[in-house]
C-alpha positions as CSV (number, residue, x, y, z in Angstrom):
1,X,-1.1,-2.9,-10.7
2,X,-2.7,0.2,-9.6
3,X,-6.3,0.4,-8.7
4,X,-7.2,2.9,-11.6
5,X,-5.7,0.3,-14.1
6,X,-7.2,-2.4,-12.6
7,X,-10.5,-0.4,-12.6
8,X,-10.1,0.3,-16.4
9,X,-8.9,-3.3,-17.4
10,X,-12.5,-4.4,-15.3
11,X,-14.1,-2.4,-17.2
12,X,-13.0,-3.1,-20.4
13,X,-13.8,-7.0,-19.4
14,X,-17.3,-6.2,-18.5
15,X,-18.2,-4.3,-21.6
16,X,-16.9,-7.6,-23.8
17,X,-19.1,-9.4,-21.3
18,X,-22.2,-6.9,-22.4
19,X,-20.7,-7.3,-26.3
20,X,-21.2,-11.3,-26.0
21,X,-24.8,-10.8,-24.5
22,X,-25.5,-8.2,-27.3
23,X,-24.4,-11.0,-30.2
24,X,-25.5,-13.9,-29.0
25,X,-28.5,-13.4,-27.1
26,X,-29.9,-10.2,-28.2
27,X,-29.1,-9.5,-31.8
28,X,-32.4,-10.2,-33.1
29,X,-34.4,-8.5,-30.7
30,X,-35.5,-4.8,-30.8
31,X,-32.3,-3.9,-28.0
32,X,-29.7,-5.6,-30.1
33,X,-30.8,-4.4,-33.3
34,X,-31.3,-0.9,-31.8
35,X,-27.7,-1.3,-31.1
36,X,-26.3,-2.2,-34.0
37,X,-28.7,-0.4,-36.4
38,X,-29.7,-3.5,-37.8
39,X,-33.0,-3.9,-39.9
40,X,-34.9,-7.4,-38.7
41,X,-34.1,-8.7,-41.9
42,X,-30.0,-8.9,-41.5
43,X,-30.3,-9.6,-38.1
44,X,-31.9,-12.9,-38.3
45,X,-29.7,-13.4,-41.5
46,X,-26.3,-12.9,-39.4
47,X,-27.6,-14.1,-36.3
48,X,-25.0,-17.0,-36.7
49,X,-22.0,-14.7,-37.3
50,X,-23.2,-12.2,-34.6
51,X,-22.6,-15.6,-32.1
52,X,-19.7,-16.8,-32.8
53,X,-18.3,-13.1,-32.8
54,X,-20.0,-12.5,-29.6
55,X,-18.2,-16.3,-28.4
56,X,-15.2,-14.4,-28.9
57,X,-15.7,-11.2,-27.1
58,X,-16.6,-13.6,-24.3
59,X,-12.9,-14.8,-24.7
60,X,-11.3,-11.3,-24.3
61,X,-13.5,-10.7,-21.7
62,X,-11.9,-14.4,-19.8
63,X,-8.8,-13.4,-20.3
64,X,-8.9,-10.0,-19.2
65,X,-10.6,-11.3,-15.8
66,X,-8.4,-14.4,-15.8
67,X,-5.3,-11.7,-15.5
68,X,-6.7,-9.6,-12.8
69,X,-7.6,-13.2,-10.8
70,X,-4.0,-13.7,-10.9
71,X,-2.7,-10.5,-9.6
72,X,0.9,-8.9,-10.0
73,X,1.6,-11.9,-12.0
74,X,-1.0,-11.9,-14.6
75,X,0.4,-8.8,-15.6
76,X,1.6,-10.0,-19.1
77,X,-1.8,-12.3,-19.5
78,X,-4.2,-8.6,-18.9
79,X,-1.4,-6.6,-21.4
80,X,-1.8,-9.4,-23.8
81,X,-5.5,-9.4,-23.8
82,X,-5.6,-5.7,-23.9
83,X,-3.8,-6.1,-27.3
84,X,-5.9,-8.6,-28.8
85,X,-9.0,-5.8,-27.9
86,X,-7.2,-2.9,-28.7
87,X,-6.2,-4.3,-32.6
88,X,-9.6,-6.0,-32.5
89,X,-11.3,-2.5,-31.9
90,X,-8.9,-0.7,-34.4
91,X,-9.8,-3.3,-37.1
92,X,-13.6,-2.8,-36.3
93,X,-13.7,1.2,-36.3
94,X,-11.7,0.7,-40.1
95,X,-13.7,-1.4,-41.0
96,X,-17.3,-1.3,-39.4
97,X,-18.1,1.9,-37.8
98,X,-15.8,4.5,-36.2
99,X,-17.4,4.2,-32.8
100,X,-16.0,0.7,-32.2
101,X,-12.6,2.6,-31.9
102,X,-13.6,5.0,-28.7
103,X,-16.5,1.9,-27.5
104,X,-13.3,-0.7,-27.8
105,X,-10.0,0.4,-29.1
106,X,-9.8,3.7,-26.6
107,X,-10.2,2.1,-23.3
108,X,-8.0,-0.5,-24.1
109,X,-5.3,1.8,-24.8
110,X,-6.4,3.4,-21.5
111,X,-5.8,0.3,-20.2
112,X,-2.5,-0.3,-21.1
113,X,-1.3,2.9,-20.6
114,X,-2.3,2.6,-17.2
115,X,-0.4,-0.8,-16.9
116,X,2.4,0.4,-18.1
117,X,2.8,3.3,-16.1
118,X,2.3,1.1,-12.7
């Protein structure tokens, strides 16, 4: 894998990182509801659902980290993972907001791109 892929693919890993602390540590505070647009209301109504959706951010974020740990051979581990993100982020910009698709969808697709091309 190239160093720019791997680069992207980190990155992608460590913003799912900062979208699990977002949802399940910060949701209800003034930062996580800044970043969401939430009123204080919703987010201590959805706090529940904003964890286990930040749980499984946290989960694309493993496996993306678990492919890199394993090198030339995790290969098909980071491309899978980048999938799961990529539909995950298309899903969310149809049907949340159209900035999850270049926050999410687009660097995944950079991602893969990139792995497919080294």
């Amino acid at each position: 894998m190239s160093l720019i892929a791997t680069l992207v693919v980190a990155l992608v890993a460590l913003l799912h990182v900062w979208f699990l602390v977002l949802e399940m540590f910060l949701w209800t505070r003034p930062s996580g509801r800044r970043a969401f647009g939430l009123s204080e209301e919703f987010a201590q109504q959805s706090k529940v659902l904003a964890a286990n959706q930040g749980l499984y951010n946290g989960f694309l974020a493993a496996g993306l980290l678990w492919g890199l740990w394993m090198g030339a051979s995790g290969r098909p581990v980071t491309l899978f993972f980048l999938g799961c993100v990529l539909v995950a982020g298309v899903f969310g910009g149809l049907t949340a907001t159209r900035k999850v698709l270049w926050i999410q969808a687009l660097p995944a697709l950079v991602g893969i791109v990139l792995m497919l091309l080294a």
